[in-house]
Each structure stands twice: as structure tokens, then as C-alpha cells.
KETI-667090 format. One line per 2 residues: number of its first residue (from 0); for each residue x, y, z negated of N, C-alpha, C. Coordinates in pm, whole numbers. Each point is the difference from the previous one (the first is absolute). Last residue first. Layout:
BEGIN
NUM> X:Y:Z:X:Y:Z:X:Y:Z ~ ...;
END
This chain:
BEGIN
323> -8705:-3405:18316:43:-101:124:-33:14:101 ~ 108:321:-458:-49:-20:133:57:-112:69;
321> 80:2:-502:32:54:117:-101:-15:113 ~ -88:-135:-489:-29:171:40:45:0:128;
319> 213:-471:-191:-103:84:-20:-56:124:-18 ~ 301:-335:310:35:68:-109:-148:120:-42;
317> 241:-453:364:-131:78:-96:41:83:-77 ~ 328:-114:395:-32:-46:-115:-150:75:-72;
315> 99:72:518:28:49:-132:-65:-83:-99 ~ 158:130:578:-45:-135:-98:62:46:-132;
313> 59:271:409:-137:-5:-68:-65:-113:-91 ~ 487:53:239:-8:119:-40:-177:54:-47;
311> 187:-438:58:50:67:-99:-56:131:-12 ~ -22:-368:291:-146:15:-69:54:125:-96;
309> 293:-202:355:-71:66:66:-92:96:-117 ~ 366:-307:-38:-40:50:-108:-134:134:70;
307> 220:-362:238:-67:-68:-122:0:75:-90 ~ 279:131:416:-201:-36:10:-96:-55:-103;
305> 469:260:92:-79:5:-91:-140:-62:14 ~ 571:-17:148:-123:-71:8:-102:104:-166;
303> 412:105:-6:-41:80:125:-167:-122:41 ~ 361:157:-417:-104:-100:33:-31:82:101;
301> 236:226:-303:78:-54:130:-94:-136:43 ~ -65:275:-400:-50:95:160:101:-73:119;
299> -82:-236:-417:-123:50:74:-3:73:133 ~ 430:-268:-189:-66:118:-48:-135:-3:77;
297> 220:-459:-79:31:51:58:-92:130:-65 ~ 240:-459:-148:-78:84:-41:42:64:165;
295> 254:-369:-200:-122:-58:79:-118:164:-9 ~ 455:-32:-113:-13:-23:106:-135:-52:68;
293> 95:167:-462:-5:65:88:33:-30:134 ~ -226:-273:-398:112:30:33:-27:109:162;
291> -316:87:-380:20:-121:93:155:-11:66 ~ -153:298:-519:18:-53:109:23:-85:87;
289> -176:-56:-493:128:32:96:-74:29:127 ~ -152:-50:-565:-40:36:148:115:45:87;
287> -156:-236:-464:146:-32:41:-34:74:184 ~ -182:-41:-594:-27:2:173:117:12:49;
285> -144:-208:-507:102:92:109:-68:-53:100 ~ -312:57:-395:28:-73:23:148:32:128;
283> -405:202:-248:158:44:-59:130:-139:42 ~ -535:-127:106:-2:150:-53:154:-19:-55;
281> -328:-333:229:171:-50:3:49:211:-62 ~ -493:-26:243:123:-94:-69:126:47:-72;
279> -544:213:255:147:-3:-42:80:-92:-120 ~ -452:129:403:75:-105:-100:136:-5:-47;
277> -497:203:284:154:7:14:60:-74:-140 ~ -432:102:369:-13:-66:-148:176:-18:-11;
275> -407:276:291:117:-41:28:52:-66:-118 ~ -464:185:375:53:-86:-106:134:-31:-34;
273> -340:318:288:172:-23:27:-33:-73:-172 ~ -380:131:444:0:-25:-189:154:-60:-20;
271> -281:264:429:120:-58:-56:-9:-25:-146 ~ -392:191:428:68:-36:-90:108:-72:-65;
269> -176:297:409:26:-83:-15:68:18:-158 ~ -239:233:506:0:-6:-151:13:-111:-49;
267> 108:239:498:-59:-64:-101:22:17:-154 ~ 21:339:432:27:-139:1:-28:-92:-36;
265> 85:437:-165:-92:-6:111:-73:-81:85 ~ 225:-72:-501:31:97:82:-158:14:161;
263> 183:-221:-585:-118:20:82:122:127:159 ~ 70:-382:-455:37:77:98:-100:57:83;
261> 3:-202:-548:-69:-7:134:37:133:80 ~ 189:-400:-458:1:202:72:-108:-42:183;
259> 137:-257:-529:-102:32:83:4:108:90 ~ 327:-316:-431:-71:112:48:-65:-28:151;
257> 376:-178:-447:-106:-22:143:-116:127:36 ~ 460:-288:-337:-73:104:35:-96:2:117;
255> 372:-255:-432:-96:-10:115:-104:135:39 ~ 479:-249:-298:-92:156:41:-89:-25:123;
253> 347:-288:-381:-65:-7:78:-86:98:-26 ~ 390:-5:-248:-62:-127:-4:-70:-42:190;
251> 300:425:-333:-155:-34:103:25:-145:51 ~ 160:170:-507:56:26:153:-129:-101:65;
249> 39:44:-446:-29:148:-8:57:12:211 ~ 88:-351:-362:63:82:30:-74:136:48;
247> -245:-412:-60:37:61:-118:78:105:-7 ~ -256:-32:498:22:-101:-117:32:59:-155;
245> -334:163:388:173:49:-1:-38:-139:-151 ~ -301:128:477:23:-108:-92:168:79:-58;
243> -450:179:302:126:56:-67:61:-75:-121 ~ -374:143:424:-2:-87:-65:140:38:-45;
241> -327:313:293:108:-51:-9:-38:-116:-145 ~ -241:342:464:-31:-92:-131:141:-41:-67;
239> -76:445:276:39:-166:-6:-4:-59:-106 ~ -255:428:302:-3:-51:-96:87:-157:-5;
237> -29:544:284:-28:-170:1:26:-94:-135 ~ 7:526:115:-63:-37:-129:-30:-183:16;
235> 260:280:319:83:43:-151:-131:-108:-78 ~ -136:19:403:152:-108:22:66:47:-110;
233> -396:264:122:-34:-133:-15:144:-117:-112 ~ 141:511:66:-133:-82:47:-44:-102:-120;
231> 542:91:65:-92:117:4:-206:-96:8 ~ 594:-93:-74:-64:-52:40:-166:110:-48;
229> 514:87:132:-68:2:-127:-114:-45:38 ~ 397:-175:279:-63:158:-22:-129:-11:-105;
227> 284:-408:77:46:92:67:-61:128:-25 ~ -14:-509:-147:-107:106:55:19:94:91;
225> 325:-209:-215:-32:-142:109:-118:79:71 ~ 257:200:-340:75:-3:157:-72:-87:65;
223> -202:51:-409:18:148:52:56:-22:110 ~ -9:-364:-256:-118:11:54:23:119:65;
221> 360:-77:-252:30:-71:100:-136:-12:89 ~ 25:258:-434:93:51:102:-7:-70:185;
219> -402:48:-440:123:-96:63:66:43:116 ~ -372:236:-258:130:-71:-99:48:-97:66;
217> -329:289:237:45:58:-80:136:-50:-99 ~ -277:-237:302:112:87:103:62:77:-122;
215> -308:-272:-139:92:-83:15:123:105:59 ~ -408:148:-122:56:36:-93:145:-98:43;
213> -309:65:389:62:134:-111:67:-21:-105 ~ -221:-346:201:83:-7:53:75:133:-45;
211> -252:-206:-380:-45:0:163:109:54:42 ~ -140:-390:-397:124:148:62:-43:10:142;
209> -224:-353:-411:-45:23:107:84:141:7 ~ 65:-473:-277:-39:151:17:-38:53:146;
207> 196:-429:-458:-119:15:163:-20:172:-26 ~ 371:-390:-254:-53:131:-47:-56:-15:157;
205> 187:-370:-266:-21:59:83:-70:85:12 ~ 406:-262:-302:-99:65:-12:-28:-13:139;
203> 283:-414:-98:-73:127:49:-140:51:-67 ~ 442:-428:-22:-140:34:-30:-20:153:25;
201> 388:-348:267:-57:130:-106:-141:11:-65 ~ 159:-307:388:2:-49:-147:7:93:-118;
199> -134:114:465:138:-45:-6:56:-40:-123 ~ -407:156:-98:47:78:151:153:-58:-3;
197> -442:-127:-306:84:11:6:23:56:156 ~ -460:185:-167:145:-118:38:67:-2:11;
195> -253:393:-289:26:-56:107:36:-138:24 ~ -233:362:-353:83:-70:0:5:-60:177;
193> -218:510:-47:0:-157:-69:131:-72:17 ~ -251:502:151:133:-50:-72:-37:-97:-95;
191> -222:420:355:-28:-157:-71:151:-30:-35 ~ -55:382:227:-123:36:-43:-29:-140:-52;
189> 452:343:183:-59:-173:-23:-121:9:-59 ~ 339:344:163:-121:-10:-2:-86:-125:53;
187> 451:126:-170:-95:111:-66:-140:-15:44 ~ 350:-298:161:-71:-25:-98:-58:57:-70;
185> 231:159:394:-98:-72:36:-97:-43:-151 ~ 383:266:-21:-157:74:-12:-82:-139:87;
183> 427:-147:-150:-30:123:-86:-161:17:38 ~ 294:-225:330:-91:-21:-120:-50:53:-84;
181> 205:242:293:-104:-112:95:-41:-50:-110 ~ 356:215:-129:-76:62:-18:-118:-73:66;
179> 353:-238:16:-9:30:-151:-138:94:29 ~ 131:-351:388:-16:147:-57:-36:22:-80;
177> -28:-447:168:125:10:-24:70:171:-15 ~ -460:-143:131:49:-62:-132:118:-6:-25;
175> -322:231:400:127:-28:-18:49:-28:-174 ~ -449:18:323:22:9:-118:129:-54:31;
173> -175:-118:373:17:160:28:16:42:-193 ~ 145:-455:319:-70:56:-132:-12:184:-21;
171> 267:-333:351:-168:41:38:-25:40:-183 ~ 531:83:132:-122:-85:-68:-127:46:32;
169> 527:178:-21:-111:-48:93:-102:-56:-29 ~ 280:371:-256:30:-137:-26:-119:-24:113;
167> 280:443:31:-87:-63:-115:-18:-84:76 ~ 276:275:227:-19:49:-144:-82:-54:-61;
165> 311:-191:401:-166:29:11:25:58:-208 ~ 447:-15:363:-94:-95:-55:-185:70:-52;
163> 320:256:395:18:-25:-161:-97:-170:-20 ~ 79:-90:380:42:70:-152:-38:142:52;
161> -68:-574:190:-27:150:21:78:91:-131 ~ 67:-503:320:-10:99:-156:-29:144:35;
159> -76:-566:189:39:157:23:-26:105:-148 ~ 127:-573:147:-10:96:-110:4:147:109;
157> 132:-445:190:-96:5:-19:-81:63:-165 ~ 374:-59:475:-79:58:-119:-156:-47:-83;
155> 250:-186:396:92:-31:-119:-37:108:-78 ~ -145:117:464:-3:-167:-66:87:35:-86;
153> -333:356:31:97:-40:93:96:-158:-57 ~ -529:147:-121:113:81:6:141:-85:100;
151> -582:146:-127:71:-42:109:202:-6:-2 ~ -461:16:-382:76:-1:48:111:-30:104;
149> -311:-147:-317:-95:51:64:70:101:71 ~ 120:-380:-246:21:-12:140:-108:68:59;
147> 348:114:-400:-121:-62:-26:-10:-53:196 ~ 269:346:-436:38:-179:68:-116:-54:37;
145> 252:473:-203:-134:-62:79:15:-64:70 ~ 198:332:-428:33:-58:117:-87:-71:66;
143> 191:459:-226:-114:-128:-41:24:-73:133 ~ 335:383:-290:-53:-55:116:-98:-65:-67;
141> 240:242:-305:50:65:105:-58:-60:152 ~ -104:-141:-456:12:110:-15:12:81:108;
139> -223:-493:66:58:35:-123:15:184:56 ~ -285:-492:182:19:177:-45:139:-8:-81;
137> -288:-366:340:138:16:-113:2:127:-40 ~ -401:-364:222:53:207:8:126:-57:-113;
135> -261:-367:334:58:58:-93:20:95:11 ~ -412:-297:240:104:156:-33:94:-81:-146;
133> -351:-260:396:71:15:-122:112:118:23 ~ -370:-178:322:23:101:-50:71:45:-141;
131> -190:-371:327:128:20:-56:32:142:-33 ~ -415:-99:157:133:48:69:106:-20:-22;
129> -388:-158:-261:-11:-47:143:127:68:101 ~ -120:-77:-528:80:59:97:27:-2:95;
127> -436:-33:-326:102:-36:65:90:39:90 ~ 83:237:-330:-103:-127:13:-137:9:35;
125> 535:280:-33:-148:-50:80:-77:-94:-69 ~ 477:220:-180:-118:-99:89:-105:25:-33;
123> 531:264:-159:-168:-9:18:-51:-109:111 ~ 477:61:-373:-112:-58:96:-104:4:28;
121> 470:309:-282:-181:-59:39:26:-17:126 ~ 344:191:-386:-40:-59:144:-105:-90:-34;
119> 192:503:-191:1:-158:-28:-51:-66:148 ~ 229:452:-348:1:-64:90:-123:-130:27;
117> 50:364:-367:99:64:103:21:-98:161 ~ -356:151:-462:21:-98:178:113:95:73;
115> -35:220:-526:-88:-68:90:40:-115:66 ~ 271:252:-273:-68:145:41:-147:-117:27;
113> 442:-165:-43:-61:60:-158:-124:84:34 ~ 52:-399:312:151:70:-25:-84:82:-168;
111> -208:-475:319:20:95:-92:131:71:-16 ~ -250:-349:309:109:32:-62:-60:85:1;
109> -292:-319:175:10:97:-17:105:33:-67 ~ -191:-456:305:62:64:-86:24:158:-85;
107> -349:-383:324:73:80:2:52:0:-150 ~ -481:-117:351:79:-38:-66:163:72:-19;
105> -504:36:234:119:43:-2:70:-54:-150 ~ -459:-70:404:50:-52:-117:171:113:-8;
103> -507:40:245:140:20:14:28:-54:-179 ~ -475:3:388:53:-42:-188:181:10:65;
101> -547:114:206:122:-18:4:48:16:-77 ~ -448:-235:122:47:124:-90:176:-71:47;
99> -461:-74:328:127:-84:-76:66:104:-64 ~ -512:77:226:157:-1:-10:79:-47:-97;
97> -464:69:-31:-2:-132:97:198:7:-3 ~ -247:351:-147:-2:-86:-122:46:-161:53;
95> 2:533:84:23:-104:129:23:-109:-101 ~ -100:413:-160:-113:-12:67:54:-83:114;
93> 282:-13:-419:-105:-43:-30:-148:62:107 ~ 531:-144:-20:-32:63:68:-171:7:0;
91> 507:-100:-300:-82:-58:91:-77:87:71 ~ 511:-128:-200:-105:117:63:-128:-58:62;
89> 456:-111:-398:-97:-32:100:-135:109:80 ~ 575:-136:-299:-124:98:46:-112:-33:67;
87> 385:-196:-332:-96:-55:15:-67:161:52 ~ 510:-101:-242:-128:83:11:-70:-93:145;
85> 441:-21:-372:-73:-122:149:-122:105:-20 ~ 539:47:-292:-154:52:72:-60:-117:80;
83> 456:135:-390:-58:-95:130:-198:52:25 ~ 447:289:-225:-123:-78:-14:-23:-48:90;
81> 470:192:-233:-82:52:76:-162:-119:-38 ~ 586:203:-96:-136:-41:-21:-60:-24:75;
79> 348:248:69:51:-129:15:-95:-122:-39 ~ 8:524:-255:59:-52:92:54:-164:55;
77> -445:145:-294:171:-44:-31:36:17:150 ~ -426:153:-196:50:32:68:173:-29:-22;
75> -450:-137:-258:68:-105:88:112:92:147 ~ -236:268:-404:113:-106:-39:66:-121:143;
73> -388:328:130:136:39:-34:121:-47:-43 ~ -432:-239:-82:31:23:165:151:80:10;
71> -222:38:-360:15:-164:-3:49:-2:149 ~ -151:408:-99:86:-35:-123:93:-131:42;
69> -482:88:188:128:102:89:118:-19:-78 ~ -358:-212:-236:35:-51:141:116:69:94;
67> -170:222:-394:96:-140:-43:66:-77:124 ~ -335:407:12:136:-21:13:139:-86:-68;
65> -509:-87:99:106:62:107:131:54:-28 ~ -304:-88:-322:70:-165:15:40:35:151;
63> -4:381:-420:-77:-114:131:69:-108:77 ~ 130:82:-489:36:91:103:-77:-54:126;
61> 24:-165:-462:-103:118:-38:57:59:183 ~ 218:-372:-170:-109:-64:41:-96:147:24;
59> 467:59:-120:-9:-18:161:-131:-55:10 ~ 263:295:-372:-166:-74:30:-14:-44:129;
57> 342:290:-137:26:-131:-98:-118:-101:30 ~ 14:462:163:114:-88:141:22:-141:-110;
55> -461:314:-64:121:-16:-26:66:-109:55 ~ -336:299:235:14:-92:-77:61:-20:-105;
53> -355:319:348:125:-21:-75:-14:-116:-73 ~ -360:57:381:46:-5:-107:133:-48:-73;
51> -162:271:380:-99:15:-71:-11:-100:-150 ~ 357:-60:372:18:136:-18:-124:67:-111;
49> 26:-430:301:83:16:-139:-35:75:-65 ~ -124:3:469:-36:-47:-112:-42:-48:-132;
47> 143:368:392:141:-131:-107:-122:-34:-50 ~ -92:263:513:-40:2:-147:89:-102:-107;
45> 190:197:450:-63:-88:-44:-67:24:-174 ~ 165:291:478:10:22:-108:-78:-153:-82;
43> 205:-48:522:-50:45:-97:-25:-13:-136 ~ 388:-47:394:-67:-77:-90:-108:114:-55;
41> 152:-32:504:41:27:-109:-123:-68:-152 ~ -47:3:498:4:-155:-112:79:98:-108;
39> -82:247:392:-66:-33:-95:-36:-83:-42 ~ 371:36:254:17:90:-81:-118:-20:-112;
37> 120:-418:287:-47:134:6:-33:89:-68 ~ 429:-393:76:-125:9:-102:-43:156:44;
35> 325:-192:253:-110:-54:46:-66:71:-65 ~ 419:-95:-177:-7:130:132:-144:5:56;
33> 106:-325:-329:42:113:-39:-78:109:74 ~ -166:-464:126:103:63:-24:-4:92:-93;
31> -333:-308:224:-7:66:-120:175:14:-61 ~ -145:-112:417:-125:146:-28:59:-3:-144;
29> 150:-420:141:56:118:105:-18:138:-13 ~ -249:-349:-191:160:-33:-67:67:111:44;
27> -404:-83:174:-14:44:-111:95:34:-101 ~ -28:-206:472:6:128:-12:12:72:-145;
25> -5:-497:6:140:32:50:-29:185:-31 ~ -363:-223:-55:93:-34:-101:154:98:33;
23> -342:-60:351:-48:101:-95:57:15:-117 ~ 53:-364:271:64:139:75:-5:71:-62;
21> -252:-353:-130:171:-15:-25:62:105:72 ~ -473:45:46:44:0:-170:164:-35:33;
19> -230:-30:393:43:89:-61:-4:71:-141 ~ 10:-452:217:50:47:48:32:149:-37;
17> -343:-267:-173:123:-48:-48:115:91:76 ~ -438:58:126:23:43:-129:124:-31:-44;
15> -108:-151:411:66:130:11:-43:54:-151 ~ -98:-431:-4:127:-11:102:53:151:-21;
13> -425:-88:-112:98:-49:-111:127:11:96 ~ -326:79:247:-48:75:-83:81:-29:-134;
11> 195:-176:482:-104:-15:-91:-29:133:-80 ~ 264:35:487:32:-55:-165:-117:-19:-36;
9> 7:192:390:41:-90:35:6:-124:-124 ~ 24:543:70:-147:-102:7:-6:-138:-10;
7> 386:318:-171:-3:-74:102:-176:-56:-23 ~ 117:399:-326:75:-107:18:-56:-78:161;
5> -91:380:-376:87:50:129:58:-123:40 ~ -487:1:-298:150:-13:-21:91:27:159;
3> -533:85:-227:72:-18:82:160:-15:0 ~ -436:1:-363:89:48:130:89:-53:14;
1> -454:-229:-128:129:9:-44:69:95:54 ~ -535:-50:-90:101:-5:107:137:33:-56;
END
């Protein structure tokens, strides 16, 4: 049995999936502020890796190949830089085997400043997109913005912005590849490493592992705000499979991940399997992320129609360990 979504009876079983995943995009953007982040997302103590074996800084083949990857990644922090993306999520539903799997496509840009993602803009869809449920998010430093028609707004807008802007990068991928340390220990615990396919005409290593949701909370900043409170139980030791294409450079190629969580309450019991396959391009290449012109924007808190975001305040992107 699938749960239940805060949506209109009226909709399909794909209809109100679609419905509140793109709501659920928007909240996620919203939750994951500055001001938002809950105390216990602070960062915890992380094991380095590295740290068991010294190198010399002349020997870059003698240095794990995590932290070459984190290395290689860092270099692409040019201000004005950035990476093209298309990620591939899908959800299926394996004790309702008869149901239609739901699939969000996101496509996009990422700028780079010296530190990381200082900006970018993404398209999320549906497929199929029976609502028209197409999103853009615009982020940058000081706002994000939100263009979609899951949204009631007043004529001649058609951008609402929320701010602060969101402290880490949107994306159904719960492995964040565009985090030095994210990488780092994801590849600490790879358990295969072969030659790969080409990936966007690159030739590729690919490295296979299995990170549970603890060690992810542990080395990635941007999983910590999406989780929110230290993930405890069952839901610390969930298991994600991952996949991990990096080319000659030593940069991520393509990252695929997936996993198995079963909700249980008073009510029902229901399984989720979150498949997500992400794809990165066009690496040190210029981004160019602007704001919408400001006559067509309006603030969140001046939206007075709210009936199309009814799903917000219980519609949540997957994210693995959280309570659904």
C-alpha cells in the first residue's frame, strides 16, 4: 500500500504523486535555508580516510583515489565556472507491483565561486507530466526563485521568490558529487573498481559501494539539512547502493544510487525503492545564472491565493532514513 499524499481525491495515483513531489521541490528549497538549518544538523566528528595512509605530495598516483577525486573537484572551483547536469529519479512501489513508477526528470546548470555552488538553474518534470507540472528553481546567494503552475499567482507574475536563498544544491540525488568531502568518503567505501563506458565521450573508471545513511549524514553537509536531525535506528543503518563513473580527470561523470525503505505506521505498511542516475557535463565550462526580470516576480509572503500549494506543508521529496 502506497501512503497517502495530502492531495484532492479526485487526482490519479500519478496525478497526486506528481503533484506533491513538485510542491515538495519548492518546500525543500524553502527548509533548506540558513535560518531553517536544525541545530542538530551540526556537523559531526568524521573519520579522514586518508589519514591511515601518509603520502608524499610528489606521488599523486600513491594518494587514494578519494582524495584525488575531492582534488579534481576543488580545481573546478573557478568563479563563473560551472557544470551542466540532467539527473533521472524514479520511484517505484514493490507491494503495489501493478502501479505505474514515478519518474522526475531535472535538467540544469551549476556555477561555481572558490568555495563550491554558488548558483544554478534547474528544470524539474514529471514523466508523465500529466499536470503540467514543470518547475524551474533559480537559486543564487541572496534569493531562489519559482516558476511553475503549481502555483496560484497574480496576473503578470510569473516568478515567486523566497530568501534567504537555499544553502545547498536541489536535487533528487541524496549523494551530493559536487562536495569535496561527500566524495572523499563516499569512495572510501567502494568494494569493486573496473574500467567503465564511455560517459559523454569520456572514458571512465567505475567504482560500486554500498554507504549507509550515518556515514552519508556524517560527510555531507547538504544531506544533514535535507535530513534534519541525526538520523538514529533503523533509518541510520538504511543501506544505498551507489555507482560512481569519474573519467581521466578524476571528475564525476555519472553517480547512480538506490535504495529500499519500508514505512510502517498504524495504518499501513508500505514499500519505496528510490532509483536516481545523475550526469554531469560540459565541466569548467561558463555559467551564466541571472535573476527573472523583476517585474515579473512576486515575494512568497505576498501570494495570497494558496490553493496549489495546499500539499506543501506534508509533501516530501524522498530522502533516505527520513520518516514518511
Amino acid at each position: 500500500m502506497r501512503p497517502a499524499l495530502p492531495l484532492p481525491s479526485s487526482c490519479g495515483s500519478v496525478a497526486r504523486a506528481a503533484l506533491a513531489a513538485a510542491a515538495a521541490a519548492v518546500a525543500l528549497c524553502a527548509a533548506a535555508s540558513p535560518a531553517a538549518a536544525s541545530p542538530a544538523a551540526a556537523a559531526p566528528r568524521v573519520p579522514d580516510p586518508d589519514r591511515s595512509s601518509p603520502v608524499s605530495a610528489a606521488s599523486s598516483q600513491a594518494r587514494p583515489a578519494g582524495s584525488n577525486a575531492a582534488t579534481a573537484l576543488k580545481r573546478q572551483f573557478v568563479t563563473g565556472r560551472g557544470v551542466k547536469m540532467t539527473e533521472v529519479m524514479t520511484m517505484t512501489y514493490p507491494d503495489d507491483p501493478q502501479g505505474p513508477p514515478t519518474k522526475s526528470v531535472t535538467t540544469g546548470a551549476y556555477r561555481f565561486g572558490r568555495s563550491g555552488v554558488t548558483a544554478y538553474d534547474l528544470t524539474w518534470t514529471m514523466k508523465p507530466d500529466l499536470l503540467d507540472m514543470r518547475t524551474r528553481i533559480i537559486s543564487l546567494p541572496k534569493a531562489t526563485y519559482v516558476a511553475g503552475k503549481i502555483f496560484s499567482l497574480p496576473e503578470g507574475k510569473t516568478w515567486m521568490r523566497m530568501s534567504p536563498g537555499p544553502s545547498f544544491n536541489f536535487t533528487s540525488q541524496p549523494i551530493n558529487a559536487l562536495e569535496p568531502s561527500t566524495l572523499k568518503h563516499l569512495i572510501a567505501t567502494a568494494k569493486t573498481t573496473r574500467d567503465g563506458q564511455r560517459v559523454g565521450g569520456a572514458r571512465t573508471t567505475v567504482r560500486s559501494g554500498v554507504i549507509t545513511v550515518a556515514q552519508l549524514y556524517a560527510a555531507s553537509p547538504s544531506f544533514r539539512k535535507q535530513l534534519g536531525e541525526r538520523p538514529r535506528g533503523i533509518g541510520a543503518k538504511l543501506k544505498l547502493r551507489w555507482k560512481l563513473w569519474l573519467d581521466g580527470d578524476q571528475l564525476t561523470r555519472r553517480l547512480t544510487s538506490s535504495y529500499t525503505e519500508t514505512t510502517q505506521n498504524l495504518t499501513y505498511s508500505s514499500q519505496m525503492t528510490v532509483t536516481t542516475k545523475t550526469e554531469f557535463s560540459h565541466w569548467g565550462g561558463k555559467v551564466t545564472v541571472t535573476a527573472p526580470p523583476a517585474a515579473s516576480v512576486i515575494d512568497s509572503e505576498d501570494v495570497e491565493s494558496q490553493d496549489a500549494m495546499t500539499a506543501l506543508p506534508g509533501a516530501r521529496l524522498p530522502v533516505p532514513g527520513r520518516s514518511r
